[in-house]
PASE-495697 format. One record per residue (C-alpha): residue number from 0; residue in three letters; z, y, x. Coordinates in pm, whole numbers, plus 50000, padded with zeros to 5 digits. Example, Ala and Ser with C-alpha at 12.3 -4.5 7.8 and 13.67 -1.06 7.14 Angstrom:
BEGIN
n = 0&res = ALA&up = 50780&north = 49550&east = 51230
n = 1&res = SER&up = 50714&north = 49894&east = 51367
//
This chain:
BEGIN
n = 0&res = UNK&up = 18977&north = 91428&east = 06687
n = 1&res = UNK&up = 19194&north = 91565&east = 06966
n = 2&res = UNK&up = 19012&north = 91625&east = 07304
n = 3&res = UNK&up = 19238&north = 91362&east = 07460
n = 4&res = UNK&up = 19186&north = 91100&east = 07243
n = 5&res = UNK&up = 18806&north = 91149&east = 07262
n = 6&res = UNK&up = 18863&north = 91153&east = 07629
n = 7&res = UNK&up = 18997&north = 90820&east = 07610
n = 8&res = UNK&up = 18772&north = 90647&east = 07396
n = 9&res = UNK&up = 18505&north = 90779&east = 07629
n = 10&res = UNK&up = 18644&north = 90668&east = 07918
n = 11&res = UNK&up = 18769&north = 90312&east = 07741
n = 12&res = UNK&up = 18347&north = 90272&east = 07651
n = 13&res = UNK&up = 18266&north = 90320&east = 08017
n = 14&res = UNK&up = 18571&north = 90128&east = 08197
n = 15&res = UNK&up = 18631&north = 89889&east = 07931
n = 16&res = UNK&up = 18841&north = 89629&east = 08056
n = 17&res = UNK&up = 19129&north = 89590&east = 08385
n = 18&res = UNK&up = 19392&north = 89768&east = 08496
n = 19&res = UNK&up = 19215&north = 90123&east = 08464
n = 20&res = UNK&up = 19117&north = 90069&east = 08095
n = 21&res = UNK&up = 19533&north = 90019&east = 08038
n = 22&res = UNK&up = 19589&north = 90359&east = 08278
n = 23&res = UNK&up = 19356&north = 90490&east = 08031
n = 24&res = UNK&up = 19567&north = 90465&east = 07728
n = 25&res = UNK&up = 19839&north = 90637&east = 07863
n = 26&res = UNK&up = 19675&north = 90912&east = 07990
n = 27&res = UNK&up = 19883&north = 91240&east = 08034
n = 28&res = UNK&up = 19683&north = 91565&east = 08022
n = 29&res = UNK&up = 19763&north = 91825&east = 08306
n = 30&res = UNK&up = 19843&north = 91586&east = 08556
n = 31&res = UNK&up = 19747&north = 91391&east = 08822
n = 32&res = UNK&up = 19571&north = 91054&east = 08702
n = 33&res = UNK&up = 19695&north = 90705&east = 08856
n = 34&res = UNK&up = 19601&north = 90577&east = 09170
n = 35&res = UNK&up = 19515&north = 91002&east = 09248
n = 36&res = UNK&up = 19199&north = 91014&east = 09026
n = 37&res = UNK&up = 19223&north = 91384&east = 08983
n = 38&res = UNK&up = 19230&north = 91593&east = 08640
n = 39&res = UNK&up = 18899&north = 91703&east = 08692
n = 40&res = UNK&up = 18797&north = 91359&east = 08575
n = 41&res = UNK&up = 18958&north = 91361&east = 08238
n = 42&res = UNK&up = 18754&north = 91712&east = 08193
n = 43&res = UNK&up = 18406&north = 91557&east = 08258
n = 44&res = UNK&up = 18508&north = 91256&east = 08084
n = 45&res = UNK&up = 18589&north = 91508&east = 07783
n = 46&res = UNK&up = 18266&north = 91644&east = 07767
n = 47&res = UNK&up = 18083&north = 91275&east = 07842
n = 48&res = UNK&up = 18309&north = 91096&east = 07584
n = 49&res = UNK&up = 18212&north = 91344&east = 07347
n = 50&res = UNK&up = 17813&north = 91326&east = 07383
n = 51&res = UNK&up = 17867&north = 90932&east = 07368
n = 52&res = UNK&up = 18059&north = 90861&east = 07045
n = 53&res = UNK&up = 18026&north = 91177&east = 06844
n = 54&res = UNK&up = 17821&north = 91361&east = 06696
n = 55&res = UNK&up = 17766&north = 91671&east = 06432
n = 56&res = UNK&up = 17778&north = 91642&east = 06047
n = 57&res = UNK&up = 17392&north = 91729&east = 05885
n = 58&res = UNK&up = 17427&north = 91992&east = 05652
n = 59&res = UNK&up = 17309&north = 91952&east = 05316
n = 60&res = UNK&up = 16965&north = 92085&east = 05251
n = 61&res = UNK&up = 17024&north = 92365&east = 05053
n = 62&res = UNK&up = 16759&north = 92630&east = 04921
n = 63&res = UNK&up = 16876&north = 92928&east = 04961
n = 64&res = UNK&up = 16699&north = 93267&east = 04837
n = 65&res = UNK&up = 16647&north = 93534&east = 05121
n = 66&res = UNK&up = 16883&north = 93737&east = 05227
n = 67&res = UNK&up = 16881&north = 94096&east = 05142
n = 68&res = UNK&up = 16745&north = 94394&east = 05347
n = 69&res = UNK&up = 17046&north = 94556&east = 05456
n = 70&res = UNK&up = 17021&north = 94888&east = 05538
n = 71&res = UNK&up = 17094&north = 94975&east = 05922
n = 72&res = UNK&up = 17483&north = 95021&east = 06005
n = 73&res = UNK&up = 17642&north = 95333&east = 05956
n = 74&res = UNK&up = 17914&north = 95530&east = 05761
n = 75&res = UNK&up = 17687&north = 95604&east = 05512
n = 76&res = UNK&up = 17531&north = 95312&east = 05456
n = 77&res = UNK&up = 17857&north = 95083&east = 05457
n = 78&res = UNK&up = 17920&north = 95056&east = 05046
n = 79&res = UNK&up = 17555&north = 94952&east = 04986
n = 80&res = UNK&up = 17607&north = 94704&east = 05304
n = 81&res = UNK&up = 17913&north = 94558&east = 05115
n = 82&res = UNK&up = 17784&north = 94569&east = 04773
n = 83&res = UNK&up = 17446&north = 94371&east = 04861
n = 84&res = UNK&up = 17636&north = 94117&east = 05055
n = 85&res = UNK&up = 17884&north = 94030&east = 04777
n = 86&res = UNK&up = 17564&north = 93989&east = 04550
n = 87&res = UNK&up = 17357&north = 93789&east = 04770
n = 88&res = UNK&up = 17752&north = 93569&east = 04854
n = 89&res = UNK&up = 17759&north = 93517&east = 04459
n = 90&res = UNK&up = 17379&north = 93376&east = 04444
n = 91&res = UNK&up = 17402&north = 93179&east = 04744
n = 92&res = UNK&up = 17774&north = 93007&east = 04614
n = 93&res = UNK&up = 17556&north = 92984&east = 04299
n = 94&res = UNK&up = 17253&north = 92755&east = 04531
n = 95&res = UNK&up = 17558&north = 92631&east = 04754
n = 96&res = UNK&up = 17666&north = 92429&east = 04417
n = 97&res = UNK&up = 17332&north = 92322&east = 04288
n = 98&res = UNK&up = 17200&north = 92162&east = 04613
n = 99&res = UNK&up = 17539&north = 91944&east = 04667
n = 100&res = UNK&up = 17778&north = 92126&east = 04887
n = 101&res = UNK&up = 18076&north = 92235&east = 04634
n = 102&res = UNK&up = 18322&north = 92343&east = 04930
n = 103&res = UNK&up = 18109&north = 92558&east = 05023
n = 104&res = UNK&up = 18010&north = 92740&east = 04707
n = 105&res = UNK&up = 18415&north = 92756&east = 04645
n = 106&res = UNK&up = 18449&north = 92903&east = 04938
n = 107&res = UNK&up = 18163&north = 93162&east = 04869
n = 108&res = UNK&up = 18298&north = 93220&east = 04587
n = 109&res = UNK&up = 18649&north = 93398&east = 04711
n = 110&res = UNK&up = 18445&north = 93573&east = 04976
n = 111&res = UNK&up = 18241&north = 93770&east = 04701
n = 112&res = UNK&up = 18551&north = 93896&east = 04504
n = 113&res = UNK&up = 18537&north = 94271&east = 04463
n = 114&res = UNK&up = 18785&north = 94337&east = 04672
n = 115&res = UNK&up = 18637&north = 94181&east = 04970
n = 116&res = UNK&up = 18392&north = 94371&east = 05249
n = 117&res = UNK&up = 18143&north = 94200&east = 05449
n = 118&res = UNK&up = 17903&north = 94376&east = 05704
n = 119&res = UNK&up = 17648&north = 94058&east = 05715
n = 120&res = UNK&up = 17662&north = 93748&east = 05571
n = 121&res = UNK&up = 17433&north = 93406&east = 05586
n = 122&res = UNK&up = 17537&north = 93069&east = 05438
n = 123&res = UNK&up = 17218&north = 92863&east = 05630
n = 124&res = UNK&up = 17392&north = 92582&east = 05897
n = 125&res = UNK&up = 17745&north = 92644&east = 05928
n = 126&res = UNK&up = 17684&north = 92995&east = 05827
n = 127&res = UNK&up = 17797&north = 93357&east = 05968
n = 128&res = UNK&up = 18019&north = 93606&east = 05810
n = 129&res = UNK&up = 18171&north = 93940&east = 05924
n = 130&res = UNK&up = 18476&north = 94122&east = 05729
n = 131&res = UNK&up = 18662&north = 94428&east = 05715
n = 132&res = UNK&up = 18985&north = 94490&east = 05589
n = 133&res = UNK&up = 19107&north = 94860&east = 05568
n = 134&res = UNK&up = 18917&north = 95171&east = 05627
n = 135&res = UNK&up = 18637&north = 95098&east = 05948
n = 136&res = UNK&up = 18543&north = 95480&east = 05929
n = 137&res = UNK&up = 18827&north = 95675&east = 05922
n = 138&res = UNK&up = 19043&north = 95368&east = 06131
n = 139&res = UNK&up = 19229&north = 95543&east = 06409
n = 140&res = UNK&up = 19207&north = 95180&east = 06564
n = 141&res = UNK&up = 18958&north = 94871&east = 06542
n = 142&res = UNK&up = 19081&north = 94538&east = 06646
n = 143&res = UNK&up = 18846&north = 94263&east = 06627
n = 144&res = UNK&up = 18964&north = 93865&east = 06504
n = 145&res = UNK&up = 18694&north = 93619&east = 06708
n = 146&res = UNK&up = 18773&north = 93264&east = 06593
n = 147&res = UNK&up = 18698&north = 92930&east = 06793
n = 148&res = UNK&up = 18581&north = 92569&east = 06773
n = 149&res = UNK&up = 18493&north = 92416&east = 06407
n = 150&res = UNK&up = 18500&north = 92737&east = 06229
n = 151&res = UNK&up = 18273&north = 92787&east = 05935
n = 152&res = UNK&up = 18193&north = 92992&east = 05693
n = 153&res = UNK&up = 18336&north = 92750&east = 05434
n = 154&res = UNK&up = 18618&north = 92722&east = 05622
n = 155&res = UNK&up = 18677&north = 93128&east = 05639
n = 156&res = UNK&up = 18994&north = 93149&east = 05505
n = 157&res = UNK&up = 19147&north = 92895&east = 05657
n = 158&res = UNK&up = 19487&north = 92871&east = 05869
n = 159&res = UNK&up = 19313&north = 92947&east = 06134
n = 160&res = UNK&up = 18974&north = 93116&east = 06000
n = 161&res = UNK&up = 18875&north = 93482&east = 06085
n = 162&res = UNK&up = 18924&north = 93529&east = 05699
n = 163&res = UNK&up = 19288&north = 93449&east = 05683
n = 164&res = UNK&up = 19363&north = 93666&east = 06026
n = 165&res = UNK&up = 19189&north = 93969&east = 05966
n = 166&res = UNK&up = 19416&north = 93997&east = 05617
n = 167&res = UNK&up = 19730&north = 93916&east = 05786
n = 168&res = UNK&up = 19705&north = 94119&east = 06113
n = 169&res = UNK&up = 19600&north = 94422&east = 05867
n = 170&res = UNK&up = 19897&north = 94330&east = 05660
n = 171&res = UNK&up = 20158&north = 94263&east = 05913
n = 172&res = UNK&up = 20049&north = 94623&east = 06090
n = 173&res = UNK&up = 20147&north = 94779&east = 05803
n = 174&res = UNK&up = 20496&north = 94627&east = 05802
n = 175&res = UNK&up = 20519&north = 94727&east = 06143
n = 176&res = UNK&up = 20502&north = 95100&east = 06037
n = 177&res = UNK&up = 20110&north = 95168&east = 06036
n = 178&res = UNK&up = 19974&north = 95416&east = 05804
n = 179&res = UNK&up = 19618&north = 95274&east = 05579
n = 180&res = UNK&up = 19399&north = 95427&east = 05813
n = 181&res = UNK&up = 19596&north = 95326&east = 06165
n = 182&res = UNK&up = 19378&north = 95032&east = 06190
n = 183&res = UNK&up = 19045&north = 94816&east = 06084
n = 184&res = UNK&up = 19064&north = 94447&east = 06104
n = 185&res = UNK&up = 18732&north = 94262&east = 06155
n = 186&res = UNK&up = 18692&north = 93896&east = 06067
n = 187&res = UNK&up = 18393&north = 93839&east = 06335
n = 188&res = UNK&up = 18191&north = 93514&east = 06254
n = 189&res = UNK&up = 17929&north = 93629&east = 06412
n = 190&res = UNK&up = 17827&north = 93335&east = 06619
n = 191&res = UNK&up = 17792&north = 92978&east = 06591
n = 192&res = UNK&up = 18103&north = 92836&east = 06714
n = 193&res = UNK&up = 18061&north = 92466&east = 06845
n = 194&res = UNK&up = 18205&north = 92228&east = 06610
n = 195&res = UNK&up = 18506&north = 92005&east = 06713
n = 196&res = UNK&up = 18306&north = 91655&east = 06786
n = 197&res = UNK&up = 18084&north = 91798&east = 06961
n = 198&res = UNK&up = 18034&north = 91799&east = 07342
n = 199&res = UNK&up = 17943&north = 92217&east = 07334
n = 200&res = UNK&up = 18341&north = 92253&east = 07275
n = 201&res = UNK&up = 18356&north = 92176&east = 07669
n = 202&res = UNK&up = 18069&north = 92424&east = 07788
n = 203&res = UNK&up = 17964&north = 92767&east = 07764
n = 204&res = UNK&up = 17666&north = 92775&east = 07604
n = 205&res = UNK&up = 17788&north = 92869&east = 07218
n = 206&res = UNK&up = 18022&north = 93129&east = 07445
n = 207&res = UNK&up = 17779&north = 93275&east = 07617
n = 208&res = UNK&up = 17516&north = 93332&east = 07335
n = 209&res = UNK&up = 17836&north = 93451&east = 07129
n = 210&res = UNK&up = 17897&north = 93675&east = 07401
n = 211&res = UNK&up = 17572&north = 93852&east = 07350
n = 212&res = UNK&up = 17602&north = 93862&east = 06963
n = 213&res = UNK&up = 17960&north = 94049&east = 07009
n = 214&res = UNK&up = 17828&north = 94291&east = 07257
n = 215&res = UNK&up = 17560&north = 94408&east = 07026
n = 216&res = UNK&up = 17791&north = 94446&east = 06754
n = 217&res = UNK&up = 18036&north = 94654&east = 06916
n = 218&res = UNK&up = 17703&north = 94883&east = 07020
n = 219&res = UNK&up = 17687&north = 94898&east = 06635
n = 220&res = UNK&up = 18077&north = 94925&east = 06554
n = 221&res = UNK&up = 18082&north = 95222&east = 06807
n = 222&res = UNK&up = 17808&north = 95436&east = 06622
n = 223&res = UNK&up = 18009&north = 95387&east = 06271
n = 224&res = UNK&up = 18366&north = 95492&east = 06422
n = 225&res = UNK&up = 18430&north = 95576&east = 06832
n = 226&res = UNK&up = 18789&north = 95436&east = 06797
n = 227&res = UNK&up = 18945&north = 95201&east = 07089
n = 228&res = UNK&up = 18870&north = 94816&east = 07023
n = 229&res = UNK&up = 19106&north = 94518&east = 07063
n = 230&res = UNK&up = 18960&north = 94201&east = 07066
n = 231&res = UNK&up = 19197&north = 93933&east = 06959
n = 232&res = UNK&up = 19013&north = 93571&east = 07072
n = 233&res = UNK&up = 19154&north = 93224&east = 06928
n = 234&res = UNK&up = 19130&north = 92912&east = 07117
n = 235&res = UNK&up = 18707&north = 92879&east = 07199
n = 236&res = UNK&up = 18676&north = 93270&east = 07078
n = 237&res = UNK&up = 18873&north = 93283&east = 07460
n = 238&res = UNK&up = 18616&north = 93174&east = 07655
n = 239&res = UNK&up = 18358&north = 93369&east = 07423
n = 240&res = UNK&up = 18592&north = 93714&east = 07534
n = 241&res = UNK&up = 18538&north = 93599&east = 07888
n = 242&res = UNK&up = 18251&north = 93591&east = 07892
n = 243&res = UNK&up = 18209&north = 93936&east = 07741
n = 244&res = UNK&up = 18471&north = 94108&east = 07926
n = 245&res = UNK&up = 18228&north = 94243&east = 08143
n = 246&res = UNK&up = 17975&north = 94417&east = 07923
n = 247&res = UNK&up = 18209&north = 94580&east = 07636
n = 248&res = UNK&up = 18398&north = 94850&east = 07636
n = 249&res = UNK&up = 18712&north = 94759&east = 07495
n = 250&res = UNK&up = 19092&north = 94904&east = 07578
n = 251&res = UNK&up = 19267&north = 94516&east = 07526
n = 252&res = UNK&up = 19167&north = 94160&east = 07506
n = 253&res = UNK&up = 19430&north = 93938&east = 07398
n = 254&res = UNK&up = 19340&north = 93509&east = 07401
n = 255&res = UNK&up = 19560&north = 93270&east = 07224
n = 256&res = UNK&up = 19530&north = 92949&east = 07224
n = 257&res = UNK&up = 19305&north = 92964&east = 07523
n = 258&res = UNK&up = 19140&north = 92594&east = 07685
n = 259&res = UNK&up = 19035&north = 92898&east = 07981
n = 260&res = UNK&up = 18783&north = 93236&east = 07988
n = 261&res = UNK&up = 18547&north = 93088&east = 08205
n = 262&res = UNK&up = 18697&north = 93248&east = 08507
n = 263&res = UNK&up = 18974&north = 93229&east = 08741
n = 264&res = UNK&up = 19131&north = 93553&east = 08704
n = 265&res = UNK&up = 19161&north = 93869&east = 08521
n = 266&res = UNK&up = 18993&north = 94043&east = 08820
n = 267&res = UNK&up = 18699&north = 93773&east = 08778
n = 268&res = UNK&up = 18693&north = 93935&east = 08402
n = 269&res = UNK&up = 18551&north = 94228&east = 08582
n = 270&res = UNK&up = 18745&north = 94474&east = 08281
n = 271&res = UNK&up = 18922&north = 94776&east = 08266
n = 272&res = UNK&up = 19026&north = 94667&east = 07929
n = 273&res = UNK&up = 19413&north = 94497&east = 07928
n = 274&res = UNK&up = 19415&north = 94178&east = 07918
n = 275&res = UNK&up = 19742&north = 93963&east = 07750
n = 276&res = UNK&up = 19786&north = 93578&east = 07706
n = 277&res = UNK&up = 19990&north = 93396&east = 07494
n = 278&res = UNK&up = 20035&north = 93027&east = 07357
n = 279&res = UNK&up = 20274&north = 92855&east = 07134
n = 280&res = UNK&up = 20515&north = 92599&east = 07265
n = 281&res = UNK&up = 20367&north = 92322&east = 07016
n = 282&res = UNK&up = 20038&north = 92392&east = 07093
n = 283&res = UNK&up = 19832&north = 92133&east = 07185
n = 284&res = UNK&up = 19605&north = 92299&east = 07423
n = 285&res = UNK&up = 19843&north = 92319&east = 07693
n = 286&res = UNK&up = 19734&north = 91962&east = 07697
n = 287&res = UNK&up = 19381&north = 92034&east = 07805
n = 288&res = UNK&up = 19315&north = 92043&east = 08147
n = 289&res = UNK&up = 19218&north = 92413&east = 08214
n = 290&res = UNK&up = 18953&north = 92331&east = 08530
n = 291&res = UNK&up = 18615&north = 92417&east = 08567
n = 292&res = UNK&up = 18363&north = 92182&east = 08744
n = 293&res = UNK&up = 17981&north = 92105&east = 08709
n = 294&res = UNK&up = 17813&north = 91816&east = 08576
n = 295&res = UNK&up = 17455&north = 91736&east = 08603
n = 296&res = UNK&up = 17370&north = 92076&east = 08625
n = 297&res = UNK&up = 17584&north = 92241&east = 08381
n = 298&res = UNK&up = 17942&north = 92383&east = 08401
n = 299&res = UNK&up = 18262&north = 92138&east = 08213
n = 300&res = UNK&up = 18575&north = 92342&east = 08129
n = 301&res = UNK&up = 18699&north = 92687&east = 08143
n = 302&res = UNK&up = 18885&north = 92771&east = 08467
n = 303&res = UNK&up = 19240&north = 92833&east = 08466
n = 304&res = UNK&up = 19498&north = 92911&east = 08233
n = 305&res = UNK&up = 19527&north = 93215&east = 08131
n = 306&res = UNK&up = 19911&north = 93182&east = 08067
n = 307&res = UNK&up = 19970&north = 93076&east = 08388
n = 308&res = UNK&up = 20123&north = 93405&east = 08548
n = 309&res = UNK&up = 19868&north = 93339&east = 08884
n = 310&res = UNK&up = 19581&north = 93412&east = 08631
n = 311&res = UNK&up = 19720&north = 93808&east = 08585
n = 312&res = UNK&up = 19713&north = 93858&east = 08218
n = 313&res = UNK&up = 19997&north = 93994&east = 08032
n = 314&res = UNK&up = 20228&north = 93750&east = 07891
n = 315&res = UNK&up = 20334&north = 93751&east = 07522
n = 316&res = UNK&up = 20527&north = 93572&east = 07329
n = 317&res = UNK&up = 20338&north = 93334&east = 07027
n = 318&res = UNK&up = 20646&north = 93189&east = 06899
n = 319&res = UNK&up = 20691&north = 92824&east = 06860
n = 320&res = UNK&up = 20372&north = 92731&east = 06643
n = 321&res = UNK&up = 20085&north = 92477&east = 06679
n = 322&res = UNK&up = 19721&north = 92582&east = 06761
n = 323&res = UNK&up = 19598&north = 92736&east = 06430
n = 324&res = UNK&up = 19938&north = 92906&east = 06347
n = 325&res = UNK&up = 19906&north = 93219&east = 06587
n = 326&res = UNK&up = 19814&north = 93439&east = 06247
n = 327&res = UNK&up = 20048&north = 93292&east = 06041
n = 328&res = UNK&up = 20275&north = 93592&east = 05815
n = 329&res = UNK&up = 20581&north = 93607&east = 05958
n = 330&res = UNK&up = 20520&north = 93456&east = 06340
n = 331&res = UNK&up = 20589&north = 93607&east = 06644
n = 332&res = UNK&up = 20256&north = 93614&east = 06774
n = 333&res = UNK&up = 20098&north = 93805&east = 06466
n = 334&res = UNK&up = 20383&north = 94067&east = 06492
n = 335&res = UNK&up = 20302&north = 94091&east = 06888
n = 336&res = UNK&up = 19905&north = 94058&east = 06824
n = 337&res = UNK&up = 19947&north = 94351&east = 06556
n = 338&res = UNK&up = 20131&north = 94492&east = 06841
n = 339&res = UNK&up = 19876&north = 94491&east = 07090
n = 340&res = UNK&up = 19598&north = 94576&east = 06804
n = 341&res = UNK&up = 19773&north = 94907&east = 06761
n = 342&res = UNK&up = 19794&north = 95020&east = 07104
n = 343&res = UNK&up = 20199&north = 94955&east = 07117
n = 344&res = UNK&up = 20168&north = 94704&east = 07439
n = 345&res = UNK&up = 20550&north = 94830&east = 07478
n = 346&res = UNK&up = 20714&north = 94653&east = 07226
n = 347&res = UNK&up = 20516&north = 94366&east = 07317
n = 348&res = UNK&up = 20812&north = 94097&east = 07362
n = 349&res = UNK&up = 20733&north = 93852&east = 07627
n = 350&res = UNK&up = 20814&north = 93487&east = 07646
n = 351&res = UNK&up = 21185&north = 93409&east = 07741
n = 352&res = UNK&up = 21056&north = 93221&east = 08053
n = 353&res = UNK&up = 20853&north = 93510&east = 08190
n = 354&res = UNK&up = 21134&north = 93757&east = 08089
//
């Protein structure tokens, strides 16, 4: 369900009949509401509609064995890291199957091929999973793939999954002239994004505890391989960046896709790091309205938008695609995020309206 719409059947449950309940229908995100009831509104009714008529899917209760002791990150210790992972992916796909929950077992299943590398993996609630493609030691760059709202790990390698990213920014460097070891791509589901009917997609609490899980894994990134960092941050994974701007050391941050970082500004990011913007033109988000506001004691929304060029991020252009197309082979905004991953911010091409 699109924000909007659960906007509206929010608001339709509260205001349910008169002329307001009609206004209702034909909302328009982004703009002023009639009879001057200000955008803000439709942003606290977004979080409101969706505490009052959604709610999250149980997970099947699934016994899994435990996990494996991995031993702690470093060069040395990455092959046993990825070989007791794909074991322990196998079994659990394996106990994934048995106790009812096929898609994700499937799923588990193409995540444990040989040819895949995970640094940690755990299939319990909507699960966690981290991936490298290419060489993360010898990786003259490191750019990291954070993924937003509703992703899962049975849902890795989907369109707009970490899974499906990390492989086609990897790829899509190399067809822009990188050697093998030019850069590491890291599928980061390392934190429980909120899922899409749930009223967390409006706040910052999975963002801010996401924040904290990123930071410590960069602390742990950095000891394997001192290369510069790009962190390239979908949709929600935006407002996760923001919120980690401040504590990681990191030479580019690049949202797509982005409701808002939880600030106003790239000087509120409080980063040395460069930081670029860039949305489709059928992307739905532009629809959301990017305010910030608090509601019974908690913050609703994500501040402005960081396309707009008051917000100070650099612009790039992400092509004409919808909101889970921005890693899609062969679109504009994978060749510029590959770009920007690399360290080549010059060749960076820029929307035709900020040109």
């Amino acid at each position: 369900m699109r924000l909007l719409d659960s906007a509206r059947i929010g608001l339709s449950a509260l205001f349910p009949h008169g002329v307001l309940r009609n206004q209702i229908d034909h909302l328009r995100p982004g703009k002023i509401m009639p009879h001057g009831i200000p955008r803000k509104t439709l942003a606290v009714s977004i979080a409101l509609s969706a505490a009052l008529v959604t709610s999250s899917p149980a997970h099947a209760a699934i016994a899994y064995s435990p996990l494996p002791k991995l031993p702690a990150l470093s060069a040395s210790t990455l092959t046993e890291r990825y070989d007791l992972n794909r074991t322990a992916m196998a079994k659990a796909a394996n106990e994934a199957e048995f106790g009812g929950d096929p898609a994700l077992a499937h799923a588990l299943r193409n995540l444990a091929v040989p040819t895949r590398d995970f640094l940690s993996f755990d299939p319990t609630g909507d699960g966690r999973g981290i991936e490298v493609v290419g060489d993360l030691v010898h990786a003259k760059r490191i750019a990291v793939v954070v993924p937003g709202a509703g992703n899962t790990l049975s849902n890795f390698d989907s369109a707009k999954g970490p899974g499906v990213g990390a492989e086609a920014l990897y790829h899509q460097a190399m067809v822009d002239g990188a050697g093998p070891d030019s850069l590491a791509v890291i599928g980061w589901l390392g934190y429980d994004p909120p899922s899409m009917d749930s009223m967390h997609i409006a706040t910052l609490g999975h963002a801010d505890s996401g924040a904290k899980a990123l930071r410590a894994f960069l602390a742990q990134i950095h000891a394997i391989n001192k290369a510069p960092v790009s962190l390239l941050c979908h949709s929600y994974g935006s407002v996760l960046c923001g919120q980690a701007a401040p504590h990681v050391k990191v030479t580019d941050i690049a949202v797509f896709g982005s409701p808002g970082m939880g600030v106003g500004s790239v000087s509120d990011l409080d980063t040395t790091a460069r930081v670029w913007a860039g949305r489709g033109t059928s992307d739905g988000i532009a629809d959301v309205p990017h305010v910030q506001v608090d509601l019974l004691g908690f913050s609703v929304g994500f501040g402005d938008d960081p396309v707009d060029p008051a917000f100070g991020a650099r612009l790039f252009d992400a092509g004409n695609g919808g909101h889970s197309d921005y890693l899609r082979t062969g679109d504009t905004a994978l060749r510029n995020l590959a770009l920007i991953a690399l360290g080549r911010g010059d060749e960076v091409t820029t929307p035709q309206s900020a040109s």
